[in-house]
N, C-alpha and C positions, 0 to 999 in steps of 0.2 A: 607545552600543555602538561600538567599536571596528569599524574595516572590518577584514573578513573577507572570505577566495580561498572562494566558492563556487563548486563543481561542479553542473548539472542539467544531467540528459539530458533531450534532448526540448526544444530551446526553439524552435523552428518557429512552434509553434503553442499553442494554450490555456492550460493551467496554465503549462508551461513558461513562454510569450514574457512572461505577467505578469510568475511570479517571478522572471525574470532584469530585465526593466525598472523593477521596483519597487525590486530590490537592486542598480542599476546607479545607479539614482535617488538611492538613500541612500550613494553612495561606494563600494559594496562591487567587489571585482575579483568578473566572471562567467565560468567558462571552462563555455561551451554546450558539448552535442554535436547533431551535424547530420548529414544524412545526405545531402550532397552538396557540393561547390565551389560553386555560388551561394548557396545558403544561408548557407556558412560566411563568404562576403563579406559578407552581409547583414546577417549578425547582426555581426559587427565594425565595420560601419559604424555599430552604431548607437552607440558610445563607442571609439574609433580606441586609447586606451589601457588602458582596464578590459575591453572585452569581449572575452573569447577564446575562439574556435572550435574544435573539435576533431572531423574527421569521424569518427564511432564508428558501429557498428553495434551493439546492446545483446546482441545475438544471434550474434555473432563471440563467442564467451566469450574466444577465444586471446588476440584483441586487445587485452583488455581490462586487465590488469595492464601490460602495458607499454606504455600510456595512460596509464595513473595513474603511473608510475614517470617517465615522462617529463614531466608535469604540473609532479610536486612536484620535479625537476630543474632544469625549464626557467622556471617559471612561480612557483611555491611553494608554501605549505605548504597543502593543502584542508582548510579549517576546517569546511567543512557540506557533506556531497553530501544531494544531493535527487536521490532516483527517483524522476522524474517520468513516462518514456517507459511509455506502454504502448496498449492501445485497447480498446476494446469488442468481444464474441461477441454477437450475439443469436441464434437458434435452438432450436427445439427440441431436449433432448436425444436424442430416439430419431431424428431427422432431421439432427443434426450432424456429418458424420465428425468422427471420430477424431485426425485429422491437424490438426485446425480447432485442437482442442483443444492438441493438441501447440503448437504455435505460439503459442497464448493464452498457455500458460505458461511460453514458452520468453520469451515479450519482457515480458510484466507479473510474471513471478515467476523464473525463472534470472537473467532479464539483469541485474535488482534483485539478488540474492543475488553475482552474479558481479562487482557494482560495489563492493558491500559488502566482497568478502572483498579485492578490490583494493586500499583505502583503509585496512582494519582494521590493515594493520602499522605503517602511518605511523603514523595517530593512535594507536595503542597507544603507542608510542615516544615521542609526545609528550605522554602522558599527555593529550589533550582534542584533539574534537573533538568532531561533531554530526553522525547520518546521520537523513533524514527522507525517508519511504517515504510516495507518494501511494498510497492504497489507495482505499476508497469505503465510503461505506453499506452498499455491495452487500457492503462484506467482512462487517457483521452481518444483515443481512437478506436475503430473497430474494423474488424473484420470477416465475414463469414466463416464460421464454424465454432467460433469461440464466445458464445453469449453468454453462457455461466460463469468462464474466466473473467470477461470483460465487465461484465454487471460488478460483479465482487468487489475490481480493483478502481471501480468507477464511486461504487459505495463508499470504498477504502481511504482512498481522497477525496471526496467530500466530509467525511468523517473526522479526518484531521488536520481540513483546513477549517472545519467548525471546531474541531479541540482548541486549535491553535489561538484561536480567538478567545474561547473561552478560561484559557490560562495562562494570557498574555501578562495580567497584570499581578502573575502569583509567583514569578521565576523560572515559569518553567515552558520550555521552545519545543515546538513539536515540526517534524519534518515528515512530509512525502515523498521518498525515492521510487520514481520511474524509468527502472531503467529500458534499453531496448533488446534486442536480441543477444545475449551473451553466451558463451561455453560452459554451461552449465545443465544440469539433467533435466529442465525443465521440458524440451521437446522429446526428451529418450522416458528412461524408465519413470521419473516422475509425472507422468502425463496421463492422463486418464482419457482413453477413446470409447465413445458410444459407436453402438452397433448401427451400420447402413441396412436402411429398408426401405425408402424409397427414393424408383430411381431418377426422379424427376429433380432431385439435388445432384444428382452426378455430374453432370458438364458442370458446375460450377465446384463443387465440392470436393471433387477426387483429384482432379490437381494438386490445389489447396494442402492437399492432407500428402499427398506425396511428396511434395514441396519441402514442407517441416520435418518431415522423415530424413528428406537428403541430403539437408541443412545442419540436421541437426550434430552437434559438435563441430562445424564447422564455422560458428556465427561470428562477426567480425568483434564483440563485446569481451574483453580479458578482465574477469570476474578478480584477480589481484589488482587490476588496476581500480577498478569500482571498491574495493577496498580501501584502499588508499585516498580516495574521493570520500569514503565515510568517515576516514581518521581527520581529513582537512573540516570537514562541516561541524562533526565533534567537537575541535578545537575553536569554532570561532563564537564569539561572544552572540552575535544577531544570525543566524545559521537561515536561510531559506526557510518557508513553510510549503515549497515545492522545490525541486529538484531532479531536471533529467537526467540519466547516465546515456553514451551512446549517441554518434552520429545519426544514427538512427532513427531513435527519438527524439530529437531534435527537428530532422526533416520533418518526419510526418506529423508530428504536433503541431508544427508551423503551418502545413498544409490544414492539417484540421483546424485552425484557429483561422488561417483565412477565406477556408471555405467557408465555416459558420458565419462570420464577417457578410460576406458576399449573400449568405441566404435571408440573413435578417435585414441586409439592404433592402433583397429581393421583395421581401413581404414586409416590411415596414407600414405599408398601410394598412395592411390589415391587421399587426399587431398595437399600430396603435390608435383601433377606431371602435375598441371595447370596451372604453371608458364611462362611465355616468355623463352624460352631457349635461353643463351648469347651464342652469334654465336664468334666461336672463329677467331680472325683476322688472314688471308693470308698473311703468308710469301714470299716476293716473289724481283725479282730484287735483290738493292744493298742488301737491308736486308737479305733474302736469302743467295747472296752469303758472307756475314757477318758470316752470322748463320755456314755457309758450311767450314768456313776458322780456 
């Protein structure tokens, strides 16, 4: 594979710091975004001429094209963005504001779609590029307590498997990365918990929420390896417009894809007895007695 100017936002921490040091590893230029002046020194400390900093906020939308305009000015052409930035809700839905929500989808689903439209005129122009959007398991399945996180990354793929279509015939390959539970800060400090108030959620809820807590850094998913999984999709000519990481997600995908199977079985009739019924034409007069002869 040829080096290639990749863009991730978010390379701090988890997903992100992998795939930038995986693709720093293999040659490739990284221009990170951060979210302060130490960080941005830090992460160029770690390759003084491939890795490049950019403080962005994903949630500044304004900001955000003339980031990328200045990028491909100053820096060159971004062959791959990866939207990586985003974080975890966990909450009850009838215990979550509203605002909570807001904000879920302003940084894991706007700030992705506003990075995307940022980039689309370049790579349009140069007929080829690559955008790959970390989404999650959670964008096909669900589970209680995580309805802002799941909405998001359910948005998030939908969204780039309609990109994907939309610029199929321009050069340019868009991917969904869902991975499943990995060792990354997602269940720790990146996690955002709503306050319990009622306790008619608790037999199901407080589990759940302890569960994640006592899991957390312990999950079976090694975020270098899922790296490594990015560098291979990267490099292939026709790459997936979906992609699970994770034994994980794997199983319960399957499961969710053959329970939806099984329920459209279930109600099949009633889904397909909504239709306009074709009124059958009257016989009658000459045709009649045609019909009759």
């Amino acid at each position: 594979m040829t080096n290639k100017i990749l863009l991730i936002t978010g390379v701090s921490s988890g997903f992100g710091r992998a795939f930038a040091k995986a693709a720093l590893t293999e040659g490739h230029t990284v221009i990170g975004t951060v979210r302060n002046e130490n960080a941005l020194k830090e992460f160029e400390a770690r390759e003084p001429h491939r890795a490049k900093a950019i403080i962005l906020d994903v949630t500044d939308f304004a900001a955000i094209a003339p980031a990328i305009s200045k990028i491909e000015k100053e820096i060159g052409p971004v062959d791959v963005l990866i939207n990586n930035a985003g974080y975890g809700h966990e909450g009850i839905l009838e215990e979550s504001p509203l605002e909570e929500m807001r904000h879920q989808f302003d940084v894991n689903v706007f700030g992705a779609v506003a990075m995307m439209k940022a980039v689309l005129p370049f790579m349009r122009k140069r007929r080829s590029g690559h955008i790959i959007n970390i989404t999650s398991m959670g964008g096909f399945i669900t589970m209680p307590g995580i309805a802002y996180y799941c909405g998001s990354k359910f948005a998030l793929e939908g969204i780039s498997e309609t990109l994907a279509k939309e610029v199929k015939g321009l050069g340019i390959h868009v991917t969904a990365v869902a991975p499943g539970s990995f060792r990354t800060d997602w269940a720790g400090r990146s996690m955002v918990r709503a306050g319990r108030n009622i306790a008619d959620y608790d037999a199901l809820f407080d589990p759940i929420r302890k569960a994640r807590e006592e899991k957390s850094g312990k999950q079976a998913g090694d975020p270098a390896k899922a790296a490594q999984a990015m560098l291979r999709i990267i490099a292939e000519k026709e790459p997936p417009v979906h992609l699970l990481l994770g034994n994980d997600s794997l199983k319960f995908v399957r499961e969710k894809i053959e329970a939806l199977s099984n329920e459209i079985k279930a109600w099949e009739e009633i889904s397909s007895s909504t239709d306009f019924t074709q009124a059958q034409p009257k016989l009658g007069g000459a045709t009649s007695a045609l019909n009759n002869s």
